[in-house]
N, C-alpha and C positions, 0 to 999 in steps of 0.2 A: 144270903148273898145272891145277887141275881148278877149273872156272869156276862149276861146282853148287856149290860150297862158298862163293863169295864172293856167291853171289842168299840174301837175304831166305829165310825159311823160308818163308813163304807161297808164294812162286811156284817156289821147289822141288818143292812137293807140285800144282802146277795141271798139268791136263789143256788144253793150245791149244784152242783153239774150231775145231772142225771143220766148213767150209762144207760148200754140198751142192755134186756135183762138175758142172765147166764141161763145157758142151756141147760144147769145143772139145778137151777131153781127151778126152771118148768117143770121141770119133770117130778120132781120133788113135792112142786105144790099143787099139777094136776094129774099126775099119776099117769103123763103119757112117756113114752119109750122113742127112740128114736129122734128126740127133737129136732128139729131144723134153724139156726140163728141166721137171720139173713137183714140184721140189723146195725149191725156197728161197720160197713161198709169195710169190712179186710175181705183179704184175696181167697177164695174157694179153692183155689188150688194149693193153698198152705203157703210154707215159708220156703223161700230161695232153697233148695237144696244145697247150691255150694255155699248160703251163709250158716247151714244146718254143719256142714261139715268143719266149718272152721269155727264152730263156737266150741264142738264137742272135741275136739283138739285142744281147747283152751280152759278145760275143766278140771286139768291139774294141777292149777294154776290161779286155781281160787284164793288161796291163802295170802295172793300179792295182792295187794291195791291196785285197780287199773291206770292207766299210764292216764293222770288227770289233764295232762293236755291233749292227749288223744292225737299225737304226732301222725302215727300211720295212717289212721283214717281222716284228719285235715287234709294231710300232704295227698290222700287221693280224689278227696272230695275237688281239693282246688284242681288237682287236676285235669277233672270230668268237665270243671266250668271253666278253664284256661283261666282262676284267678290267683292273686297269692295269698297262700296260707293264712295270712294275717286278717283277710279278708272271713274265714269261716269263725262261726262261734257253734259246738253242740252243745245239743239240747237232749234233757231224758224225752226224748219226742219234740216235735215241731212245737206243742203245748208249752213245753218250759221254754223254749225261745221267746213267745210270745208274753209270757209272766215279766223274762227278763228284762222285754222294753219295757214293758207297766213299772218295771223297779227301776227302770235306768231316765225313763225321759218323762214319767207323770208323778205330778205329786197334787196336794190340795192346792184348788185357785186354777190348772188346767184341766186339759179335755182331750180325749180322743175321740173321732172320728168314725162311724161305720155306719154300716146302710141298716134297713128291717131286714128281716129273716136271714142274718148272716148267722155266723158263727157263733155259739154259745162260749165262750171259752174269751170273747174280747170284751163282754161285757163284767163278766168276771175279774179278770187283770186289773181293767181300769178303775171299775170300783174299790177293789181290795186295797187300792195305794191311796186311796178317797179324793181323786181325781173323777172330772165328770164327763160321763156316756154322753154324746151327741148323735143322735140317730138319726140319718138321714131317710126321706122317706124312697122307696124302692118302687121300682118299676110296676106298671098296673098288669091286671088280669090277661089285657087285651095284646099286651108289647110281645114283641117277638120274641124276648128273654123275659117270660111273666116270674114277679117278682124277683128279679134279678137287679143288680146295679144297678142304678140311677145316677150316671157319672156329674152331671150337671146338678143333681141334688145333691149329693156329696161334696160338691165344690163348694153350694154356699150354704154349705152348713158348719166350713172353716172360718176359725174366726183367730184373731189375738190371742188367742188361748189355747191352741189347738196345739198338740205338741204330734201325735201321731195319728196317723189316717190309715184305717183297715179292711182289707180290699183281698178279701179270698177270692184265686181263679183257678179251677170253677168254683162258685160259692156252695158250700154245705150249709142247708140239707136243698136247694134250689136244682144244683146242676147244673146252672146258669152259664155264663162266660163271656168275657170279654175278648173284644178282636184287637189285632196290636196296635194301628191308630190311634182309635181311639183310648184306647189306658194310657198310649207314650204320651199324646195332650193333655190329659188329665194330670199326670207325673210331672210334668216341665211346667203346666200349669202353679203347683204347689209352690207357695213360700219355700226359700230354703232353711227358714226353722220348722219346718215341718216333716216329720219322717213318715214316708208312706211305705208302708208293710202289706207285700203280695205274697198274701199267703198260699203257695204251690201245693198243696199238700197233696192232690190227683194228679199234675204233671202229668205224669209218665202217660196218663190212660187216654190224655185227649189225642183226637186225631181231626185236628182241624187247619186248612192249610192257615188261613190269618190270626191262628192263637199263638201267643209270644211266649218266648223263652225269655224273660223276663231278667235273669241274670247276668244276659250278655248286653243291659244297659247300664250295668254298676259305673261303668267309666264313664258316661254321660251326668249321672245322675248321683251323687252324693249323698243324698237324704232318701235313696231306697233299700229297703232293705226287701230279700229275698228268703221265705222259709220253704224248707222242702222236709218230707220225712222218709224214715225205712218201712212206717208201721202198713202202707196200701199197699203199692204195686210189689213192693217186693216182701211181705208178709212176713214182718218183722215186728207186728205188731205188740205182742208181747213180752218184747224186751225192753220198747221203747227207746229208741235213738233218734235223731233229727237234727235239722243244723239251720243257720243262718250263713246268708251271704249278702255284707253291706260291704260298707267302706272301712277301710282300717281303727279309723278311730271310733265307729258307731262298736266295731268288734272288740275293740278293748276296755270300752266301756262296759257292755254287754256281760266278758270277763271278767269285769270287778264286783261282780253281783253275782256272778253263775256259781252253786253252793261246786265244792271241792266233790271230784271225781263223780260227776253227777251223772256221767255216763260210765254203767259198768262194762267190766271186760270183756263179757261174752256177746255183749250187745256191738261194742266197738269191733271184735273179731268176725261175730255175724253180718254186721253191714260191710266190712273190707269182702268178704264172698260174696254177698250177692251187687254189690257193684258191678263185678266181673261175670255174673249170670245172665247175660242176655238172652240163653233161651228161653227162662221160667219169667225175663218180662216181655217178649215177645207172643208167650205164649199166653199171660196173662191178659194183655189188651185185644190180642183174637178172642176169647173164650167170652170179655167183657163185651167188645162190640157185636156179636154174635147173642148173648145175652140181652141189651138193651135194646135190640129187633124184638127177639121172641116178645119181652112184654108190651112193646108198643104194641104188635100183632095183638097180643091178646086183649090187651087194654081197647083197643079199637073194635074187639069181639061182642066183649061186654058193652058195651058203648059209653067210655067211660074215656075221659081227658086226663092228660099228664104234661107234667114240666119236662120241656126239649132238656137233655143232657149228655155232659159230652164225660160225665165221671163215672165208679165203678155204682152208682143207684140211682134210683130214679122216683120222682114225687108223682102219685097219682092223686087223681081227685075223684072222690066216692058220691060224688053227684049227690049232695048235700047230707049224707051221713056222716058224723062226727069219727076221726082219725080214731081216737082212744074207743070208741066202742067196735069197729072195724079190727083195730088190733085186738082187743078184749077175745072175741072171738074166734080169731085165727090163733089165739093160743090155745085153745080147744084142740085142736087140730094138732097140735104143737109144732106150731109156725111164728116165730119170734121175728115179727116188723118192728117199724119206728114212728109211732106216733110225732106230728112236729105241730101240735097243737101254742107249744112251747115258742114254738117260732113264731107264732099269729098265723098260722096254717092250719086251722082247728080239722077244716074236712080233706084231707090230704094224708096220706099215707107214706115214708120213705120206706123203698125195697133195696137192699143190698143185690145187686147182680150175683149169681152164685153159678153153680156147673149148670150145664143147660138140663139135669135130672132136676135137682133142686128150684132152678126155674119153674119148671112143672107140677112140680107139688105145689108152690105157694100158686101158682096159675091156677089152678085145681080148689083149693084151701079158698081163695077167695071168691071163686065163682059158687063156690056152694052159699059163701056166706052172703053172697052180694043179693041171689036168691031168696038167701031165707029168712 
């Protein structure tokens, strides 16, 4: 029996989602100590202390089911974004939110929506429910957001078929971003059968004065939907929590597909503390923008170009060296990057921002390599 023949066509043709590799495999498969991961873009400074406190509070408490509507943590999600309750849907991460539109608004015969070198994770969804990927082409080498957004390619790349359009800001692995004119035109532009999904998932980290808070358009805008996660700024990454913010009805739909208690306890407990931790995100986006200097600095040493960003990494270009051999190498070192070959980024490198120490080593680790 050949078991390809009996899956769905859609996930015939999907490519698995490729993490970045564990610190615990380098070491293992090259025998160095000390490794450095400065690949899956989480916080260098760890997890929220006060969501550290209230989770290990809630570890007597294993034995109950988590509360599967997640009362506490809706009722303060909505009230961080002055909406109602009815308005959030969680996700085991912003990921399962964005599965849940693939299960809730695509099926065979439609289409979503996204630019090149977005997200990995929408072309996955849309496949899976064997609905069809439309990829809009992306911004050139030369634009001021190179490979970033292409709002007006994205536009006519909507068509009768189109049921969701997917629009991360800032875009991963780019670091791109959109200013708030022009996304609000683009959003008002859209059919109202069409739901456009602003995937926030760096929020916290930008500091741009015309980057939108994208949530405080839900009452204009009906067919938007707004995802945000625990797993960056506030390094929660391992528990996996996330949420959505649309309109009532896109959220109850959402919840008739979301599997039961899909967010556990300690996750739900964890993200209620660090809500309330402003100093470890405060100190988070100092340590990040303080970091994304040093390597422009040093990228500008080397004489070597990178994608402008306003999130916690940043895309280099290795002046016509292939990404995957570049990374290859810096795990010699034991320096775990991210190749985005994956993205149609072949000579590009993504760095996770990490302590301004850590900076230094992968600054160090690639200058040797870039040399030799």
């Amino acid at each position: 029996m050949n078991f390809m023949d009996l899956a769905n066509a859609g996930v015939r043709g999907l490519t698995p989602y490729q993490p970045g590799k564990p610190v615990s495999e380098l070491e293992r498969e090259y025998g160095v100590s000390n490794a450095l991961k400065l690949a899956s873009n989480e916080n260098p400074l760890g997890p929220s202390p006060m969501g550290v406190e209230r989770a290990r509070a809630a570890l007597g408490e294993l034995h109950r089911y988590p509360d599967g509507n997640g009362f506490a943590l809706k009722t303060a999600v909505a009230a961080r974004h002055d909406v109602d309750a009815a308005c959030i849907t969680l996700g085991n991460g912003s990921n399962d939110v964005l599965e849940l539109l693939a299960r809730a608004f695509l099926a065979p015969g439609l289409n979503a929506v996204f630019s090149e070198h977005a997200f990995a994770v929408y072309p996955i969804a849309t496949q899976a429910v064997g609905a069809d990927a439309r990829v809009a082409q992306a911004n050139g080498p030369d634009h001021a957001m190179p490979y970033g957004h292409d709002l007006e390619a994205l536009a006519a790349t909507v068509n009768e078929h189109t049921r969701l359009v997917f629009i991360a800001n800032p875009n991963n692995p780019t670091g791109t971003w959109l200013r708030s004119a022009e996304l609000e035109a683009f959003v008002r532009s859209l059919p109202a059968s069409v739901i456009v999904v602003v995937d926030e998932a760096y929020f916290e980290y930008v500091d741009e004065a015309d980057y939108p808070d994208t949530a405080r358009w839900l009452s204009r805008y009906p067919n938007l939907v707004v995802t945000r996660t625990f797993s960056k700024i506030f390094g929660l990454a391992g528990l996996r929590v996330g949420y959505s913010l649309s309109h009532p009805q896109v959220a109850d739909l959402l919840n008739r597909v979301r599997q039961p208690f899909n967010v556990n306890s300690l996750a739900q407990e964890a993200a209620l503390g660090a809500l309330q931790d402003t100093a470890h995100v405060q100190r988070s986006v100092q340590i990040n923008g303080e970091g994304l200097r040093q390597f422009e600095q040093a990228f500008a040493g080397l004489g070597l170009s990178w994608i402008p960003s306003v999130a916690n990494f940043i895309c280099v270009h290795l002046g016509g060296r292939l990404g995957t051999d570049v990374y290859q190498a810096l795990l010699h070192h034991g320096v775990i990057t991210r190749p985005v070959a994956n993205y149609q980024l072949p000579d590009y490198l993504r760095i996770t921002v990490g302590t301004r120490e850590e900076n230094a080593r992968v600054i160090a680790a690639l200058t040797q390599v870039m040399a030799g």
